[in-house]
N, C-alpha and C positions, 0 to 999 in steps of 0.2 A: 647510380653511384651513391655509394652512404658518405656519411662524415669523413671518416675516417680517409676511406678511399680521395676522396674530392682534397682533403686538404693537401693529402700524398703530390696529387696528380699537381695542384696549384705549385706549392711547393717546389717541386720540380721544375715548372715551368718556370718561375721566378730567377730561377739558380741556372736555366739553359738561357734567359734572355742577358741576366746580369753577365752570365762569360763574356759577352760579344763586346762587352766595353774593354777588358784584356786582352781580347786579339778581336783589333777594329775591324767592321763590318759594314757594309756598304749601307746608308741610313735607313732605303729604302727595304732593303729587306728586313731590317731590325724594327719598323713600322707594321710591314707585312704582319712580323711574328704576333706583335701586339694585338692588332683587330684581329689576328685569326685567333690568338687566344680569348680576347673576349668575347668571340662569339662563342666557341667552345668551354669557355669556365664563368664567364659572367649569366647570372640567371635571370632568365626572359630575351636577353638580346639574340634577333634575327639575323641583324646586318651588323657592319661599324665602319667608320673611315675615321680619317683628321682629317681637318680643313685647315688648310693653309692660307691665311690672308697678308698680299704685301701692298702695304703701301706706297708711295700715293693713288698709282691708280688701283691699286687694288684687285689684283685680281684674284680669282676663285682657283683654288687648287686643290681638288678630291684625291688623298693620299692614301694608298696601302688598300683602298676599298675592297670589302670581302665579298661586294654585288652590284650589279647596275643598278639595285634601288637605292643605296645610300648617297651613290654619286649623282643619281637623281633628284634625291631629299635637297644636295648643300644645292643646286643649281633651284631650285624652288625659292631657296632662301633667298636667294642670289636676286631672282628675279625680284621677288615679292620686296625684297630688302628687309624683313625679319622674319625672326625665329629661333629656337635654345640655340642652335648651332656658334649663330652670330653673336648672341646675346654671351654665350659662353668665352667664346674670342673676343669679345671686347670688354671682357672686363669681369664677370660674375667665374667665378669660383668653380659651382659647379650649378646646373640648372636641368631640374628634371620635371618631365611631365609626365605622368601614367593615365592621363586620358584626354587625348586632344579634342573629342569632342565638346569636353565641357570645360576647356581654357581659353581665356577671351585676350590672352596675350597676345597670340597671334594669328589672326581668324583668318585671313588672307592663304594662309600657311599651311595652319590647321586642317583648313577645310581640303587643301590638295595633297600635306599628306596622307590624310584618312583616306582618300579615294585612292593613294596609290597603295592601302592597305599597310601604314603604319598609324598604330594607334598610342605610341609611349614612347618617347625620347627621351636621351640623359647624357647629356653634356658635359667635359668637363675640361677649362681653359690649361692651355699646355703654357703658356706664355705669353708675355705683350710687352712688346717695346716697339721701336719708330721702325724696325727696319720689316718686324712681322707676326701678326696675329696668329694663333692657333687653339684648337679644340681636337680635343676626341671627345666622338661623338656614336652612339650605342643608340640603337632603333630597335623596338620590339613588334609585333604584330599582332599584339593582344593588350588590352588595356587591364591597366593596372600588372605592367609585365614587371617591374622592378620592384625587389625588396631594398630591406636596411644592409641585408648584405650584400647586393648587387651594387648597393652606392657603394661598400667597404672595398669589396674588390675591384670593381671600376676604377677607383679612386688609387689603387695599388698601380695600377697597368696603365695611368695618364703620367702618375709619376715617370714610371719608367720612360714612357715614351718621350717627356717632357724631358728628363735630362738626357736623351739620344740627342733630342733634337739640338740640345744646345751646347752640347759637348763637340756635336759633329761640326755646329755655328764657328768655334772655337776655333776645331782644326780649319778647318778653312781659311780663318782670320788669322791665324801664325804662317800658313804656308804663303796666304798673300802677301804677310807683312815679311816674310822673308824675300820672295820676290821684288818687291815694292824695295828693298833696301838695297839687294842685285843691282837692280837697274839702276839707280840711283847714283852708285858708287861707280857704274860706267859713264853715267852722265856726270859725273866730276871728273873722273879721266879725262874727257874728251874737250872738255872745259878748261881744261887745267893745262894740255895739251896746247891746246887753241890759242890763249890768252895769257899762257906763259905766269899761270898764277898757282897757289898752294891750295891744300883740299881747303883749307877753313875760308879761302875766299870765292872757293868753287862753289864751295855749298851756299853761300852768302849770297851769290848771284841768282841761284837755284830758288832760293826762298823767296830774296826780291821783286825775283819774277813772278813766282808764284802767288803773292802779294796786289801785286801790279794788274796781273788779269784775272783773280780771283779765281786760282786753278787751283788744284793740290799740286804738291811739290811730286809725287810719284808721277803722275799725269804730264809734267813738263817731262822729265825726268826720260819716259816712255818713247813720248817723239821725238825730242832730242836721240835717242837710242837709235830708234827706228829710222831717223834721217840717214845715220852712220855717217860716218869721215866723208866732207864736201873736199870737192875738188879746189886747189890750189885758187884759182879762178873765182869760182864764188865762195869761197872764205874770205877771197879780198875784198871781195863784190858786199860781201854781208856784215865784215869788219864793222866796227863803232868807227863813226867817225873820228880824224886824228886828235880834236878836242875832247873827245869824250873815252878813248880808251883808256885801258886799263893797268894798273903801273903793278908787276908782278911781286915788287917787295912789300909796297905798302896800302895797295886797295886804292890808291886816288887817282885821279884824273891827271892827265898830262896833258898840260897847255901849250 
């Protein structure tokens, strides 16, 4: 393929991944598209995946992989505990190697990618915050497999993948936060119901609770829900005692 052709073909590719943020797409296949174009447009790379890291415990998550050997590469790392992969995920930009035999970075690593016949990685961090680490991550099978323009276009195609990922983090976190407000707003019903009090002292109790046992307010909110309407019986059974209930005009206690 010449210039001309290759920039065509890139081109295109860029303008079919970017639609999918217009009529959203499931993450995983919009991952897929990424490592199968860099294996197809990025020059030297064999393999690709991202690696997903969450913390605290951390685990290892081989995403979109275009082969058993890349999801074999991040579990090497996994084990050994270093390598660009990691190195890229926690922190560094982007991190490339075009000959692992002769990098003393990661010798542990090194030495088992070689055997498994990769000899050049290239790394490059999708993102890092508290809830989850990431890389895409490009394997070649020849040393000294990546150019200046293999970093250029690599470095196009982490982007993209890098705002999928966190655009999709998004929706996820509005659709929760819409439900989290649902339930919330039943769990004040039911309160309000119960205790013969107004929203703003429903939510007041919701919060104090939540306060009290170092819960989130959604999380009380939930089981309260999930309890549903108690029987006559143990509402009275569960009442505050007469001292300490709840006075529905003005939020104090009645003695």
């Amino acid at each position: 393929m010449d210039d001309r052709a290759y920039a065509g073909v890139l081109r295109l590719t860029m303008e079919e991944l970017t639609n999918q943020f217009a009529h959203p797409t499931e993450i995983g296949i919009t991952l897929q598209g990424v490592t199968a174009s860099c294996v197809e447009l990025v020059h030297g790379v064999a393999s690709a995946d991202i690696l997903l890291i969450s913390p605290p415990c951390e685990p290892f998550s081989s995403v979109a992989a275009t082969s058993q050997l890349a999801v074999d590469i991040d579990r090497m790392q996994e084990r050994f505990g270093e390598g660009p992969c990691l190195d890229a995920a926690a922190g560094d930009s982007m991190v490339l190697c075009n000959d692992l035999r002769n990098d003393g970075r990661w010798p542990r690593f090194a030495e088992a990618a070689v055997a498994a016949g990769v000899h050049s990685t290239m790394s490059f961090q999708l993102y890092t915050h508290d809830k989850r680490r990431g890389a895409l991550n490009l394997f070649g099978s020849e040393p000294q497999a990546f150019t200046a323009q293999s970093q250029a276009v690599g470095a196009m195609f982490a982007t993209h993948a890098a705002v999928a990922l966190i655009t999709n983090d998004e929706r996820l976190q509005f659709k929760s936060a819409l439900a989290s407000r649902d339930v919330i707003g039943q769990a004040k019903g039911m309160i309000m119901e119960r205790f013969d009090v107004d929203a703003v002292r429903a939510f007041e109790l919701l919060t104090k609770l939540s306060q009290n046992t170092n819960r989130r307010v959604a999380e009380i909110a939930e089981e309260l829900v999930a309890r549903g309407p108690e029987r006559e019986s143990n509402s009275k059974a569960a009442s505050p005692p007469r001292g300490h209930q709840i006075s529905a005009r003005n939020g104090e206690k009645r003695t």
